[in-house]
Phi, psi and omega in degrees: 000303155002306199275295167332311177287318189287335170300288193306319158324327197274330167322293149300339192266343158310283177349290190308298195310298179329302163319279237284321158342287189265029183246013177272308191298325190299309204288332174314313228255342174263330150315319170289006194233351170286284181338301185304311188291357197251333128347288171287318161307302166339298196315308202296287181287022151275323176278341185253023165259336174291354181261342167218184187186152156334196208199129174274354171213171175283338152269037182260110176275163171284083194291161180232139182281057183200122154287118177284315188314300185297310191294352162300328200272336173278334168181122181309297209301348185285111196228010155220198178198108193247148173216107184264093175305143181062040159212219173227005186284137182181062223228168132299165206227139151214172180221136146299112183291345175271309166201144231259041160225036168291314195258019163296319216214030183228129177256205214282348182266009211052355188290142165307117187218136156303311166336284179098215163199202198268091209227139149265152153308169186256357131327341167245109179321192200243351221235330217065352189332311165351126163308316189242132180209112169291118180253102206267183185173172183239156166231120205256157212258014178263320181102043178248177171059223210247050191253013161249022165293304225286355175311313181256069172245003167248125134015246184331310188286338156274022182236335189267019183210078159226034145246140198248142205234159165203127192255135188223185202280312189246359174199170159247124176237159192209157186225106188307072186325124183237350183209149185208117181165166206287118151273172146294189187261030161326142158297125126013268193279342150284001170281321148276037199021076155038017154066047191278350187220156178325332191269321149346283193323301192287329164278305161324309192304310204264002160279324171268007184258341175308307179317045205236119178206179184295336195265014175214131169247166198182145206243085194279028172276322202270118204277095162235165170209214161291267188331330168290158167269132183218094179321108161245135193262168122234142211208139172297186177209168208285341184309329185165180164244020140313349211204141170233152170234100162283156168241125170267168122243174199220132179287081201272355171200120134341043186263146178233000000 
């Protein structure tokens, strides 16, 4: 009788590893296959930068190195693109309009990925006009999605990579890192009621300046005030999950 109970235990507990097995292999085989489209999209818009260039005038129109037109047809929600030269972040931006933890466990193809993708809330316009506009990422243990913030807790890697470029259908905005360091995991913009007033504006500013320890850095050369606009990346951090690691930049140029 024993034997019997210990068979059937061995049985079920074979069963189980196996599901785990394979609901392992399944989420593996589907990150790699996010990971390939973000990849390729890369690929594309790296061939369409030798192909376009800024407008030397003002009659000029304004190529944008992104097909935007194709990545709409493969998905509406896709409506920027951010790239950080000398790193490996180079993704599209989409955003939901229903719901804003979709692209937690979703890439850009809809398939279900632990990955996700590079997503704003629907608290934040489409335009960056925002004092603050949060940009979310996973940070993967591949070193994929924003999992190459954490580069910047070294000194040297934040003083040599601090621009940040975002391509939208109609403009280049381009940004200045100026702080980087571990928060707890407060909403961002509810915490700072989306920076609608000026005190708003100043407490975030003077909260990030707070911020001066062996584990943060801040560049205070770099000119923010209530009127800038400011990209903030955020990522998880190895500390818990309770702690995020922002990246701030400042919008220092325009172009349309």
């Amino acid at each position: 009788m024993k034997k019997k109970i210990w068979l059937v235990i061995s049985i079920i507990a074979f069963s189980c590893a196996m599901v785990i097995f394979v609901m392992l292999g399944i989420r593996h085989y589907r990150n790699l296959q996010a990971q390939k489209l973000y990849e390729e999209y890369a690929q594309k818009r790296q061939e369409n930068i030798h192909q376009t260039a800024a407008p030397e005038s003002s009659d000029v129109p304004l190529e944008i190195p992104v097909d935007f037109k194709s990545l709409k047809e493969d998905n509406p929600d896709i409506y920027a693109w951010i790239t950080i030269p000398g790193t490996e972040i180079d993704y599209p931006v989409v955003q939901s309009s229903t719901d804003n933890a979709y692209y937690l466990n979703h890439s850009v193809d809809y398939e279900e990925s632990s990955a996700g993708a590079i997503f704003t809330e629907n608290y934040n316009s489409r335009d960056f006009s925002d004092f603050l506009t949060v940009l979310y990422g996973h940070n993967m243990k591949s070193g994929a999605m924003f999992a190459g913030l954490r580069n910047y807790e070294d000194n040297s890697f934040f003083e040599t990579h601090r621009d940040v470029t975002i391509y939208t259908p109609d403009a280049i905005r381009k940004y200045r890192v100026f702080a980087a360091y571990v928060e707890d995991d407060r909403h961002l913009l509810y915490y700072y009621n989306q920076g609608q007033t000026p005190e708003d504006r100043r407490a975030f500013l003077d909260d990030a300046a707070a911020r001066r320890d062996l584990q943060s850095i801040y560049d205070a050369d770099v000119p923010v005030d209530e009127n800038s606009r400011i990209l903030t990346l955020s990522t998880c951090h190895r500390m818990g999950d309770h702690y995020r690691f922002l990246v701030h930049a400042c919008l220092v140029e325009e172009i349309k």
